[in-house]
Backbone as CSV, one residue per row, in Angstrom:
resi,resn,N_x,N_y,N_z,CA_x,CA_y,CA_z,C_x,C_y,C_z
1,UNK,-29.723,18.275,15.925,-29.006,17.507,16.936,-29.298,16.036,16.715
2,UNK,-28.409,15.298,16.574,-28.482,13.873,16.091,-28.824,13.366,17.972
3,UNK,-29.635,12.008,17.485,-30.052,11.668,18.718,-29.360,10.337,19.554
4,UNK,-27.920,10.008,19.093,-26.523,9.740,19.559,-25.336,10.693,19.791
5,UNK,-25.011,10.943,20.229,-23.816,12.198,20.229,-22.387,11.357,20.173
6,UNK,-21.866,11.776,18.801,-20.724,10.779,18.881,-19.242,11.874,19.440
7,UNK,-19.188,13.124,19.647,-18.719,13.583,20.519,-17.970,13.395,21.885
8,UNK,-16.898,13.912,22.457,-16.883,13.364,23.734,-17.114,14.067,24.757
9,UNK,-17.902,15.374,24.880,-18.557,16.189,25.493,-20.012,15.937,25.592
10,UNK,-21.015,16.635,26.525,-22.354,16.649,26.537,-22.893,18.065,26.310
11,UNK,-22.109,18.901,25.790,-22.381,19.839,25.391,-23.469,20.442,24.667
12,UNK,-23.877,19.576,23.355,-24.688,19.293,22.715,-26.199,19.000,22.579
13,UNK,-25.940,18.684,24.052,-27.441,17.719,24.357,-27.877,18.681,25.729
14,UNK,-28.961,19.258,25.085,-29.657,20.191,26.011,-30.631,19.463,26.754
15,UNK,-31.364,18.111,26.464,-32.207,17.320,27.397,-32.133,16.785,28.110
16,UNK,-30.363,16.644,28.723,-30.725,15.708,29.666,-30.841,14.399,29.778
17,UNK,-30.576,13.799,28.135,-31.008,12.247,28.283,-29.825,11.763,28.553
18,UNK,-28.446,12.007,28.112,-27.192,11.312,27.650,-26.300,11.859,29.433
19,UNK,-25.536,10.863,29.308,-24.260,11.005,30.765,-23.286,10.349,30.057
20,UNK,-22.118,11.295,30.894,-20.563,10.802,30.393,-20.241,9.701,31.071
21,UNK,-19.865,8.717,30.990,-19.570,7.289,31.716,-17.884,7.452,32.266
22,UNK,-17.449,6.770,33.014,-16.470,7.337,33.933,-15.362,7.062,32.622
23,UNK,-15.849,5.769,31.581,-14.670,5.726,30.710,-14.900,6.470,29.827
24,UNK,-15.548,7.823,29.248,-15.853,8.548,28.639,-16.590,8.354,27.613
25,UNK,-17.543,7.130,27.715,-18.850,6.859,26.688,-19.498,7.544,26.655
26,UNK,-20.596,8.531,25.681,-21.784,8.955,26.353,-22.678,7.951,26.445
27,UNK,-23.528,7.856,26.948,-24.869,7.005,26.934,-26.157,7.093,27.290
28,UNK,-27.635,6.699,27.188,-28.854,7.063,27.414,-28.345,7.200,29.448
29,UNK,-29.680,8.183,29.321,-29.936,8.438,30.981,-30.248,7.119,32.027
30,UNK,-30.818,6.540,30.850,-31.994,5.351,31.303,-31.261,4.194,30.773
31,UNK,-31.461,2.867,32.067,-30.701,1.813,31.081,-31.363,1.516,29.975
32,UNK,-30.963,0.889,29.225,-31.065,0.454,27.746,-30.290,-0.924,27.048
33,UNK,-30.968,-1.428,26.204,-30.648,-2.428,25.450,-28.885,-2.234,24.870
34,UNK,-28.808,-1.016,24.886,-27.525,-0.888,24.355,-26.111,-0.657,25.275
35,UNK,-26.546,-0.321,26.302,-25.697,-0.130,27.744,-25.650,-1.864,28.507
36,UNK,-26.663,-2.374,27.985,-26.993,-3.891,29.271,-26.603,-5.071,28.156
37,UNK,-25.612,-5.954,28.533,-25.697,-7.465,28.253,-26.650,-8.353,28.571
38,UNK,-27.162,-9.001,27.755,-28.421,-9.879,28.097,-27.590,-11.011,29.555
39,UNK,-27.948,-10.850,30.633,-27.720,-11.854,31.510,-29.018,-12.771,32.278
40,UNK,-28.255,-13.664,32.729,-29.269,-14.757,33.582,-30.133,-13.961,34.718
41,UNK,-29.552,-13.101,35.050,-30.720,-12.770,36.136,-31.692,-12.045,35.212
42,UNK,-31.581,-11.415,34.572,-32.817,-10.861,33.433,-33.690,-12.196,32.863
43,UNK,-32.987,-13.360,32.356,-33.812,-14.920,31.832,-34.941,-15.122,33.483
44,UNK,-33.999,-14.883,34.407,-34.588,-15.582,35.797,-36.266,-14.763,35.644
45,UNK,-35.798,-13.010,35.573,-36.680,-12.322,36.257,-38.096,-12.406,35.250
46,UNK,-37.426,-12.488,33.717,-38.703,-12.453,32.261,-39.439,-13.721,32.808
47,UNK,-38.986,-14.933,33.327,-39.337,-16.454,33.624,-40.423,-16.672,34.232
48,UNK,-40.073,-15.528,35.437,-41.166,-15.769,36.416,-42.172,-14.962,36.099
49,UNK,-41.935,-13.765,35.282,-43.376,-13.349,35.048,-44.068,-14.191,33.910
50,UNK,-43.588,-14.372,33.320,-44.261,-15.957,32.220,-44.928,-16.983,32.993
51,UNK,-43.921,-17.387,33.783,-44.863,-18.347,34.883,-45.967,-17.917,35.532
52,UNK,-46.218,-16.682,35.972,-47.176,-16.268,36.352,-48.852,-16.314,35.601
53,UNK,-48.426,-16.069,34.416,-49.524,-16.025,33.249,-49.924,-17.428,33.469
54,UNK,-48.895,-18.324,32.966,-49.057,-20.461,32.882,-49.567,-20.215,33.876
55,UNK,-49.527,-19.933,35.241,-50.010,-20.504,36.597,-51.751,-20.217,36.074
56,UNK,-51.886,-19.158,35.502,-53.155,-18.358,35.457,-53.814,-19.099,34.545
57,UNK,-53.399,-19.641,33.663,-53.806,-21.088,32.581,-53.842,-22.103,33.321
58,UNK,-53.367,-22.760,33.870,-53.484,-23.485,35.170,-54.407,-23.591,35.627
59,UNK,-54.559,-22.378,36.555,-55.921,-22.091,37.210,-57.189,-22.262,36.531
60,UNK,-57.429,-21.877,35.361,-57.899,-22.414,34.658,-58.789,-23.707,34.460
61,UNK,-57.780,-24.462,34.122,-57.493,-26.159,34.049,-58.585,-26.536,35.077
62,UNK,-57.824,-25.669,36.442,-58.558,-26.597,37.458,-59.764,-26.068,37.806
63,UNK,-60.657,-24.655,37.310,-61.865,-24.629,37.595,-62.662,-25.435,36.467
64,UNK,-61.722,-25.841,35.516,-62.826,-26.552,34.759,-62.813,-27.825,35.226
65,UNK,-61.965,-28.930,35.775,-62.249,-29.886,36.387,-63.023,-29.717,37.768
66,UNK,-62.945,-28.840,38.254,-64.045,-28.480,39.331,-65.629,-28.487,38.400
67,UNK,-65.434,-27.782,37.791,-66.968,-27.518,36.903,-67.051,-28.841,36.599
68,UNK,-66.083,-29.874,35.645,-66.273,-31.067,35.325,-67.328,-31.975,36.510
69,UNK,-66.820,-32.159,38.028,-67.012,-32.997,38.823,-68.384,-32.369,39.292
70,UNK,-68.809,-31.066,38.901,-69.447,-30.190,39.275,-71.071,-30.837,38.587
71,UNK,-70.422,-31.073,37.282,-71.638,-31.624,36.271,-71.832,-32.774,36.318
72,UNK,-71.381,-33.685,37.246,-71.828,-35.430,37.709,-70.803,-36.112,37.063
73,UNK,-71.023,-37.175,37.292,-70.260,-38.578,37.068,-69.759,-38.715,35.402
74,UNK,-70.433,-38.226,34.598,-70.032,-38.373,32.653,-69.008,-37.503,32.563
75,UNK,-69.890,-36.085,32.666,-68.826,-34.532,32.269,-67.507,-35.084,33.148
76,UNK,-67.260,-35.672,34.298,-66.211,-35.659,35.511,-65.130,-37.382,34.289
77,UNK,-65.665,-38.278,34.335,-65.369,-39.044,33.311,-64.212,-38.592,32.234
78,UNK,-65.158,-37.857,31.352,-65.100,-37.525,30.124,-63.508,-36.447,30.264
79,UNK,-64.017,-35.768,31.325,-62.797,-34.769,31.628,-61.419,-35.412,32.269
80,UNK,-61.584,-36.447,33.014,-60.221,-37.356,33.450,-60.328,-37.946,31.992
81,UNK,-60.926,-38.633,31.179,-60.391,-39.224,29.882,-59.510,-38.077,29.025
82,UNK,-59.879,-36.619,28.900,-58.842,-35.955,28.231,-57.869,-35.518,28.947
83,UNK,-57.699,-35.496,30.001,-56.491,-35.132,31.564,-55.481,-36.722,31.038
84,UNK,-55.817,-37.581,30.913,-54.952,-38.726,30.991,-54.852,-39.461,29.356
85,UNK,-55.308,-38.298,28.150,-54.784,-38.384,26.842,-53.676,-38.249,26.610
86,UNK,-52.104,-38.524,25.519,-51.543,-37.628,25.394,-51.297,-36.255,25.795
87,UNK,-51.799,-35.227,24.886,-52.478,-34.212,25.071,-52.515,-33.857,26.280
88,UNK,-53.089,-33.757,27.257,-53.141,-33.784,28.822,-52.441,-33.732,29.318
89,UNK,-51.664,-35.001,29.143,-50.190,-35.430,30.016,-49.077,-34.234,29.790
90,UNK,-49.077,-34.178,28.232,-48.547,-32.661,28.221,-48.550,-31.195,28.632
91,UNK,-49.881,-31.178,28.310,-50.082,-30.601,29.565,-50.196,-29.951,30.575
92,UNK,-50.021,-31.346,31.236,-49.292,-31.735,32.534,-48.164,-31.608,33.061
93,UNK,-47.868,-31.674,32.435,-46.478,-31.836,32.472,-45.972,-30.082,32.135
94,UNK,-46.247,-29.388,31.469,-45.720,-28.336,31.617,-46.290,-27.576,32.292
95,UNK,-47.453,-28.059,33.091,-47.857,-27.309,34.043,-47.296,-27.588,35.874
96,UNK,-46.305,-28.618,35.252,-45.477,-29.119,36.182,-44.176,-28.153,36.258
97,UNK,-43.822,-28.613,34.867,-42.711,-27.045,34.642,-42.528,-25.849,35.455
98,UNK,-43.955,-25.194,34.934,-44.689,-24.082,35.707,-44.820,-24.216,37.022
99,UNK,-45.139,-25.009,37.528,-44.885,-25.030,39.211,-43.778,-24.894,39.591
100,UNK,-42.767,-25.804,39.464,-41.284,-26.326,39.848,-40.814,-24.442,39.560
101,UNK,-40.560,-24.250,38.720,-40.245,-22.438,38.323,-41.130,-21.581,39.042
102,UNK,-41.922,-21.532,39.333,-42.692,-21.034,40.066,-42.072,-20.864,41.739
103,UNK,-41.986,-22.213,42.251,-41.209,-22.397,43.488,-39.661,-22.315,43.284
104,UNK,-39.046,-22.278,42.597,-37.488,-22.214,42.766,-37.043,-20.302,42.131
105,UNK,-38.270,-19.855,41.895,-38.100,-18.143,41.140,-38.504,-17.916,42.664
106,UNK,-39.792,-18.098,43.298,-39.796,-17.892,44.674,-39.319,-17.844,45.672
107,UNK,-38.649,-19.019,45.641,-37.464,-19.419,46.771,-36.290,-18.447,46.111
108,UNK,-36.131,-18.203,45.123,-34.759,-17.034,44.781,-35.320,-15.765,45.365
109,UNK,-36.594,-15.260,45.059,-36.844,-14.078,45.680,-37.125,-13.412,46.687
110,UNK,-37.437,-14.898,47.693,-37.212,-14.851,49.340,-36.063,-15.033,50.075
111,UNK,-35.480,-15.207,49.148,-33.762,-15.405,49.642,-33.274,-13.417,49.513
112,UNK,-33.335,-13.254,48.359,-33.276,-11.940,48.415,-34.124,-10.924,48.812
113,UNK,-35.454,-11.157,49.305,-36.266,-10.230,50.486,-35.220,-10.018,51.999
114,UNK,-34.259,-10.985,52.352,-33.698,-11.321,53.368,-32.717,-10.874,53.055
115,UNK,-31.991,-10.325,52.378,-31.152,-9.417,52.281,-30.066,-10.487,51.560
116,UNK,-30.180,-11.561,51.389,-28.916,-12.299,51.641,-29.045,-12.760,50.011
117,UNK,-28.015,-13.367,49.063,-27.873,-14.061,47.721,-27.975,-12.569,46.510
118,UNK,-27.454,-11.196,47.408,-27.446,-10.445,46.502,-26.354,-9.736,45.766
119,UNK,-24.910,-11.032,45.724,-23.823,-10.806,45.157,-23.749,-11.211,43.845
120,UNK,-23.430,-10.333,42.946,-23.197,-11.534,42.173,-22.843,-12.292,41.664
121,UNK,-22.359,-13.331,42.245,-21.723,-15.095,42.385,-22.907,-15.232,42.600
122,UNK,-23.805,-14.571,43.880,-24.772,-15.484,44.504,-26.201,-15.350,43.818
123,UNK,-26.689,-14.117,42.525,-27.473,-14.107,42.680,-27.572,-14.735,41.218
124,UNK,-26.392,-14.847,40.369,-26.343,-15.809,38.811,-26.230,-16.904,39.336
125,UNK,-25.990,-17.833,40.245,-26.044,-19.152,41.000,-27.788,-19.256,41.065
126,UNK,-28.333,-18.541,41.665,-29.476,-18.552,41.998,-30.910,-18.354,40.730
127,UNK,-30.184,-17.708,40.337,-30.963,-17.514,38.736,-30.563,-18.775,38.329
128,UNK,-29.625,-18.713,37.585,-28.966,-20.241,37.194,-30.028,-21.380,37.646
129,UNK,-30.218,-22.169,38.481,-31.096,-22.886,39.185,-32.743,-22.432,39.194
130,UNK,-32.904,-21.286,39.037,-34.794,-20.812,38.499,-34.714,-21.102,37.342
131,UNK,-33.446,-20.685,36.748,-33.934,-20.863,34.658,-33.841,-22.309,34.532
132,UNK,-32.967,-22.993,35.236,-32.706,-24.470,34.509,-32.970,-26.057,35.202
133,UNK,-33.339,-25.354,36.886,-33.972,-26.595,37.444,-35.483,-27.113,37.133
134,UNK,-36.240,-25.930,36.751,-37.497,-26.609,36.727,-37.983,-28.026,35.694
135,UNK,-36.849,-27.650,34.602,-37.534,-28.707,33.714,-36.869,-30.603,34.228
136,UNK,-35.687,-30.601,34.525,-35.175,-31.529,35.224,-35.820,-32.250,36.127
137,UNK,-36.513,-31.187,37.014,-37.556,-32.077,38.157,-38.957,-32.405,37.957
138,UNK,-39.035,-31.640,37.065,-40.310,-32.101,36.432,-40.565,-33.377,35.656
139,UNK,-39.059,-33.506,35.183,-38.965,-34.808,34.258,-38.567,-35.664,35.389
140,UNK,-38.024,-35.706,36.671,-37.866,-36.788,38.017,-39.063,-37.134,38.735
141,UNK,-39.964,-35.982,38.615,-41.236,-35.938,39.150,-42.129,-36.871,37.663
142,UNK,-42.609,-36.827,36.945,-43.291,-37.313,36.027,-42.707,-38.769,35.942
143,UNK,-41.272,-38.650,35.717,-40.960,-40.600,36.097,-41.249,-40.940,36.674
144,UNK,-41.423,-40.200,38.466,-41.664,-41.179,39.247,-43.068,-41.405,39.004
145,UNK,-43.757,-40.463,38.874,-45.514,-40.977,38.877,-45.334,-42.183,37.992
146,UNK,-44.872,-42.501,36.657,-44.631,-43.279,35.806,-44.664,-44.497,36.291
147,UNK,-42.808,-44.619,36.947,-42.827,-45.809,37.806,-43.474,-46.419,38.788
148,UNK,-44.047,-45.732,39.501,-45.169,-45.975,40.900,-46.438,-46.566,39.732
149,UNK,-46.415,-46.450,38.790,-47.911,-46.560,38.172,-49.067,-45.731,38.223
150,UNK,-48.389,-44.275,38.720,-49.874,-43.177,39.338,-50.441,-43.058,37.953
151,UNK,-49.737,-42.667,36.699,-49.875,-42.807,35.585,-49.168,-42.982,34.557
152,UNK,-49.801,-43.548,33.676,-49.929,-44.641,32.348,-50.334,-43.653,31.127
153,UNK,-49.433,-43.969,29.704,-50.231,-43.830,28.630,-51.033,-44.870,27.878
């Protein structure tokens, strides 16, 4: 038994895996790569679990500047001198990324805890804006620190 059935019966298939589709495809039981178009709400949903990990690198970051300030006035120094390197700013900056996605994957998924943005117009609108706002505001957010003078390279 070949493990596609190019047939247009299920006759064949004693397991159970394959179903006749109303237009007479067979296809796996289970979705699959081959039944699904890659769409935006799939980019939205892979995004935020990625972000999750960065946040966890993140976290990171900041127990070691805790530990930094932890070890006196040099180690605390030494550690804002590589925070405000190149290097750093970068970062920074994508740990800015990581936030901004963080809150706009959130705000999509509390919208849909509430029953509501689960059409879809409303919920590729909403993805749409998790996959592609974060980096935009991150780059409005980092100018402005820029311009204010919060920081300098």
């Amino acid at each position: 038994m070949s493990s596609s059935p190019t047939t247009g019966d299920q006759t064949g298939d004693h397991t159970g895996r394959f179903v006749r589709q109303p237009n007479g495809r067979i296809t796996p039981l289970s979705p699959h790569l081959q039944n699904w178009r890659w769409h935006v709400t799939m980019t939205a949903s892979i995004l935020f679990r990625v972000t999750i990990g960065a946040a966890s690198v993140g976290a990171l970051f900041g127990l070691a500047w805790l530990a930094a300030l932890a070890c006196g006035p040099e180690t605390y120094a030494t550690a804002l001198g590589l925070a405000g390197s190149p290097l750093g700013l970068f970062v920074s900056f994508g740990l800015t990324v990581v936030l901004f996605s963080f809150i706009l994957n959130g705000g999509r998924h509390l919208i849909n805890d509430t029953g509501n943005g689960l059409t879809l117009k409303s919920a590729v609108l909403l993805s749409n804006i998790a996959v592609w706002g974060p980096v935009p505001l991150a780059i409005l957010f980092w100018a402005a620190l820029f311009a204010t003078g919060r920081v300098s390279l």
